[in-house]
N, C-alpha and C positions, 0 to 999 in steps of 0.2 A: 533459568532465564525468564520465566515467565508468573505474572501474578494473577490471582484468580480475576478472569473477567477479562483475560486477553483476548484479544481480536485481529487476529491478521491480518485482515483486511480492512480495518479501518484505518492499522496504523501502516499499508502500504500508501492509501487514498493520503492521510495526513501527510507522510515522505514525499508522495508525488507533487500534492499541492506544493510544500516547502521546496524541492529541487526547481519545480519549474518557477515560481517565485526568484528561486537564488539559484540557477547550477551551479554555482563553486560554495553552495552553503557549508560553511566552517565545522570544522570536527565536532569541536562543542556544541555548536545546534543542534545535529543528526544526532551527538548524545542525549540532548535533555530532553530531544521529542522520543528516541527508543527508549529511554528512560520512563517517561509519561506511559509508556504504552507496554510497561514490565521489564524491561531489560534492566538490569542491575548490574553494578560495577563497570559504568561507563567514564566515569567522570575522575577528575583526579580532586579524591576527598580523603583522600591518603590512606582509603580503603586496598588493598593487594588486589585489587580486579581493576586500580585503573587504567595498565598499560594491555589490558586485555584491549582495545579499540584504538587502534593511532590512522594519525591524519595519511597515511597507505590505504587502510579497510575503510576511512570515510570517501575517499578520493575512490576505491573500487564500489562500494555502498554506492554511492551516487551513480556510477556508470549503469549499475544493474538497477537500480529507481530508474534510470530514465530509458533503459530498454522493457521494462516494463512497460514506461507510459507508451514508448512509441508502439508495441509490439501488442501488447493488448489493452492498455487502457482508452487508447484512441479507437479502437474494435468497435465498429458499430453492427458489424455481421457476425452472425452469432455465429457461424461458421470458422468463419476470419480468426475469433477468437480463439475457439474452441483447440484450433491448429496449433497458433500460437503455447499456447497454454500445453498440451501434450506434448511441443518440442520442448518448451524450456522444463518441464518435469521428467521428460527423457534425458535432456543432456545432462540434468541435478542428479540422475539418478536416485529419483525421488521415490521412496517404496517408506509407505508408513511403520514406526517402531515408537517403542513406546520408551522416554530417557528420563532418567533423573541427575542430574547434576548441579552442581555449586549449592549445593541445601536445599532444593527444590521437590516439591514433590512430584512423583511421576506425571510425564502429559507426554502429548503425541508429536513430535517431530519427522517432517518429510524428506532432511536431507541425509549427506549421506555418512555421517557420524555427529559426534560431538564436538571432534576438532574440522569440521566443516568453516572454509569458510565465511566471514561477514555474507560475502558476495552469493555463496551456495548458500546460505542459509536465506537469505531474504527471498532469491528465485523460490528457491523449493518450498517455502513455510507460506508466499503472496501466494506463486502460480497453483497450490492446495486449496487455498484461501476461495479464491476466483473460482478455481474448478469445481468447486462446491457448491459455488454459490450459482453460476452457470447451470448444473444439472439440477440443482433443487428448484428454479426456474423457470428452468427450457429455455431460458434465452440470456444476454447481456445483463447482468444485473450491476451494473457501472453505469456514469454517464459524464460528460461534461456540461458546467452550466453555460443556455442557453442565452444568458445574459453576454449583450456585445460585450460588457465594459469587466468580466469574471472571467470563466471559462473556467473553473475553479472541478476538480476530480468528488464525484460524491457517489454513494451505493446508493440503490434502488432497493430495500429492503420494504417497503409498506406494498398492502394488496394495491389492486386496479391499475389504472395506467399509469405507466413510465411517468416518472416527473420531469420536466425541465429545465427545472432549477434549482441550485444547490440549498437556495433559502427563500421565505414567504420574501424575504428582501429585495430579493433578485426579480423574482417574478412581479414585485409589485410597481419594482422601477422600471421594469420592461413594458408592462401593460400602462402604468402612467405617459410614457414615453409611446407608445402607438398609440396612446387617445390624441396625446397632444400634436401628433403628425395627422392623424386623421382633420381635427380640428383648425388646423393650422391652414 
């Protein structure tokens, strides 16, 4: 399932942005962005993996994206968080092993087989993701941007303080936008 250089939490952050953009986003989108982000044999390229993903696992895919967002991506207490994140790796029955399958070379999977799930496989592999990034931390390493007109999902992954914006974009049209009210 996965190609060197994966990242699980970037591509829950990219799924979240895209759901909350669209929540009925179509089968084919949530393919070509897990695609983007290693997953293989999504698509129907008349490859034998494309009925591996139908518009059922995109329809549940999207429920558990957006109980994500609401459950811990919206988390601004690390505490909050933290909860969240040990129930939904309880209920995945999330215990790490190590899988090789569809031609793949061995990597770490947290749910709870092979034939897991879309839906147990996105909890258990994000809420891993986060809980990692959480303890390597000590606190939220997520945020929403602080921009009125975005609100857009991004990681906190550079030293010093928290950012508040998803891009130098955001923050520069923010900070244009309170000169010009101060000025005004």
């Amino acid at each position: 399932m996965h190609k060197h250089g994966f990242r699980p939490a970037e591509r829950l952050i990219d799924l979240a942005n895209a759901v909350r953009e669209d929540p009925a986003l179509p089968r084919d989108a949530l393919a070509d962005l897990l695609e983007r982000h290693g997953e293989t044999g999504l698509n129907d390229d008349g490859d034998s993996g494309a009925a591996a993903f139908t518009d059922t696992d995109a329809a549940i895919l999207r429920l558990a994206v957006r109980r994500l967002i609401d459950d811990v991506l919206t988390a601004t207490d690390t505490d909050r968080a933290a909860l969240a994140l040990n129930a939904i790796l309880e209920e995945c029955g999330a215990r790490p092993r190590l899988s090789r399958h569809d031609g793949h070379a061995w990597h770490l999977h947290v749910d709870r087989s092979d034939d897991a799930s879309w839906s147990d496989w996105l909890l258990a592999s994000s809420a891993h993701a986060l809980a990692q990034l959480l303890g390597d931390r000590g606190r939220v390493a997520w945020s929403a941007c602080a921009a009125a007109s975005c609100g857009r999902f991004f990681l906190l992954t550079g030293p010093g303080s928290p950012r508040r914006y998803c891009s130098t974009a955001c923050g520069t049209r923010e900070r244009v936008a309170a000169h010009r009210r101060r000025h005004a």
